[in-house]
N, C-alpha and C positions, 0 to 999 in steps of 0.2 A: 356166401356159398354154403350149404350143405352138403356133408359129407354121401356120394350115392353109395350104394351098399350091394346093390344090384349091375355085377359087372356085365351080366348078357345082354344091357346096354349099348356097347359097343362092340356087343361081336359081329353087329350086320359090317361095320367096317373091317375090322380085324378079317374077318371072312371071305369078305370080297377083294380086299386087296389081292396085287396078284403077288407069287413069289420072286423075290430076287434070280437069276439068271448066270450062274458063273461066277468067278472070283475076279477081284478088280484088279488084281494084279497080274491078270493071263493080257498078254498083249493082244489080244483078240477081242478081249473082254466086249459087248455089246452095251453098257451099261446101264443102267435105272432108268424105268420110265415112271412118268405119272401114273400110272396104276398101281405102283408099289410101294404108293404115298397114301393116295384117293382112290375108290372103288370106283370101277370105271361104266357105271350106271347112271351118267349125269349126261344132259342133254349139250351140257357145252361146260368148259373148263379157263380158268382166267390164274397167270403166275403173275401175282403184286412184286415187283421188284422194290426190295428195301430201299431207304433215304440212303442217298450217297449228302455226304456235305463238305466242300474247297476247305482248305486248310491253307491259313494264311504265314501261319509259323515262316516257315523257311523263306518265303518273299522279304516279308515286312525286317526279317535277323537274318539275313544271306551270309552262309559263309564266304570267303576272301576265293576267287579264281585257283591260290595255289593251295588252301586247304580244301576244296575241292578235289585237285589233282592227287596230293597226298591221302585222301581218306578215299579217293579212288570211286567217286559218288558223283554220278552220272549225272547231264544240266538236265534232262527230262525236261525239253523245249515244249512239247506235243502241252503236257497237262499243264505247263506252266505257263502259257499265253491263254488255255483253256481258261483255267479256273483266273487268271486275271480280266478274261473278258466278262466272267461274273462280277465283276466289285461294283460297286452302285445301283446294281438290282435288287438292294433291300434285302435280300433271301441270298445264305451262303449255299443252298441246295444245290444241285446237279443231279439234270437229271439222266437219265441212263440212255438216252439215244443220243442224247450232247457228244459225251463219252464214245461211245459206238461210230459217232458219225466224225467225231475228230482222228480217230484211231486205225478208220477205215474197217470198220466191220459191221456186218450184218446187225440190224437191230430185229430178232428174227425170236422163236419162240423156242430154241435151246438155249440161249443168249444166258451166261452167268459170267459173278465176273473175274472168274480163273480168266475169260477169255482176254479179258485188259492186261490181265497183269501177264499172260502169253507172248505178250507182242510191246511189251514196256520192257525197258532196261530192269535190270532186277533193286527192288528200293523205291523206285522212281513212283509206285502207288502210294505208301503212307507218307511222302514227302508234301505232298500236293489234295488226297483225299482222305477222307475220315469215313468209315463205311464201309460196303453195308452190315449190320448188324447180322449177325447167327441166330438164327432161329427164334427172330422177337420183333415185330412192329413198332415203329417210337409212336408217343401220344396222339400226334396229327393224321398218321394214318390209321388208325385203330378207329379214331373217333369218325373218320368217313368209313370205314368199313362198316362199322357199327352201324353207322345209320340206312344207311343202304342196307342192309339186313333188317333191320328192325324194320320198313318201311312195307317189306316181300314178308313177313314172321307175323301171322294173326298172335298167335300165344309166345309172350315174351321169356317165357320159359325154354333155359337151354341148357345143355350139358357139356363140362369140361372135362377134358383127362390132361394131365399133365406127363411130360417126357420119364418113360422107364429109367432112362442109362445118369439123370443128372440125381434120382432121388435114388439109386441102388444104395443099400444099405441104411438105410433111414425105415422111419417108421410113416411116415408124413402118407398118405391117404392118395391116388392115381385119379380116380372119377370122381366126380362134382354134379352136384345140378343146382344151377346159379340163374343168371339173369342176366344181360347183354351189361347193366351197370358195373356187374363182377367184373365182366372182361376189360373195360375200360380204368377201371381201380389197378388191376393188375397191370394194365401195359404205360400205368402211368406212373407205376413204380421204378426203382431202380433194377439191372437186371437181377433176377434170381429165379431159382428153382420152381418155384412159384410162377411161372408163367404158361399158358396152355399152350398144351403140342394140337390138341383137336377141340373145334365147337361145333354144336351142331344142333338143330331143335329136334325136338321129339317124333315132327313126322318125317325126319331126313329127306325134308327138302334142301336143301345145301351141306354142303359139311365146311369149313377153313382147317387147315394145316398149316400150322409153322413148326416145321419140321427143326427141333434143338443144330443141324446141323447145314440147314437150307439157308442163301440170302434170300432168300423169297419167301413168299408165303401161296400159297395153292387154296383154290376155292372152285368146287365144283357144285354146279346147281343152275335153275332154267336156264335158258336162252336171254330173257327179262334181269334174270339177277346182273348176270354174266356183260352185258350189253351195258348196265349199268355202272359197272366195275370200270370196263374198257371205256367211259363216256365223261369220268370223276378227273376231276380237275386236281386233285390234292394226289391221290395215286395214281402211281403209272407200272402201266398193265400190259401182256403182250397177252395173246388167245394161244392157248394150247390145248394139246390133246391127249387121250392115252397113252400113248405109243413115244408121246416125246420125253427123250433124253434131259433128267432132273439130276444126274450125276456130275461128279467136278470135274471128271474127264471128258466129260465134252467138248468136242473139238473147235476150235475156233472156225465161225464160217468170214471170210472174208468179204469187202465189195469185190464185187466183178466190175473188172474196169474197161 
């Protein structure tokens, strides 16, 4: 990667975003949509929900029925017959309408997942799951995102910015113009600061955002890219739009029964 030096590269994003909306602490609050991620000029919008992956810990080394009671730590049945129906599948993954659909809720395109941990005993998520990641893709999805982009990207030339709030006070450089290889060196790293908040090639056909603060990650661009996203076997993807709610207060939507 090279260092870009020309930040009005990305003011067509920075511009078009829309502004935040109220304060999140007004019980009224409306909260964040997609447009105040992504500039809301794309023909169709796709949220990659991060790797969830079973955690066998607490099965396999169960604490005793009455150190249970004393440490006052809830059996969390729902995720625990879950994640034991995965063992022999080769793959510790889970994937996120698993989750949804055992929980009784919506696999819908607000869908984050405050909304599990809403409706779980409090605890009962990191006993059983590992995931999803803040604001960072693991190797296997990065590498299907990649290619799906490279496939729609005539000129492999693209540009990075990395997150303002993890590098404040540092000297280390925001904008980049790299190459889809960059992307993939970096997500195959451990986490660190060094990882991009925005990519996008030169004729803003697409843009990706992982948002340092989002389990997801957001990709706006055709209908074709978009389609392709939603169709990928390795990611899993719900279709959104401007208007919808990317904030953690998002309210849980339940099945209708």
């Amino acid at each position: 990667m090279q260092k870009c030096e020309d930040e009005s590269v990305f003011d067509w994003i920075r511009d078009q975003r829309s502004t935040t909306a109220g304060r999140y602490d007004d019980p009224d609050w409306k909260g964040n949509p997609v447009s105040v991620v992504l500039p809301p000029i794309f023909p169709r919008y796709v949220k990659i929900l991060h790797r969830l992956d079973a955690h066998y810990e607490n099965i396999d080394n169960p604490l005793s029925p009455e150190e249970l009671l004393i440490l006052k730590i809830p059996e969390c049945s729902v995720l625990r017959e879950l994640v034991l129906g995965l063992r022999g599948s080769g793959s510790t993954r889970v994937r996120w309408k698993r989750v949804a659909d055992a929980l009784g809720l919506e696999f819908g395109t607000d869908i984050i997942d405050e909304w599990f941990r809403a409706v779980l005993e409090p605890g009962c998520w990191p006993r059983f799951i590992y995931g999803p990641n803040d604001g960072w893709l693991d190797a296997e999805e990065g590498k299907s995102l990649v290619a799906i982009l490279r496939q729609l990207t005539a000129d492999g030339a693209i540009y990075l910015r990395m997150a303002e709030i993890p590098l404040v006070g540092t000297e280390t450089p925001l904008l980049y113009k790299g190459h889809f290889d960059d992307v993939l060196k970096l997500l195959q790293t451990e986490r660190s600061n060094m990882l991009p908040e925005y990519w996008w090639p030169s004729d803003h056909a697409w843009c990706v955002c992982s948002d340092y603060d989002l389990t997801f990650t957001l990709v706006g661009g055709s209908s074709e890219l978009c389609q392709r996203l939603l169709d990928d076997d390795v990611l899993e993807c719900v279709e959104v739009r401007p208007e919808t709610r990317v904030d953690y207060r998002s309210p849980p939507q339940l099945l209708r029964t």
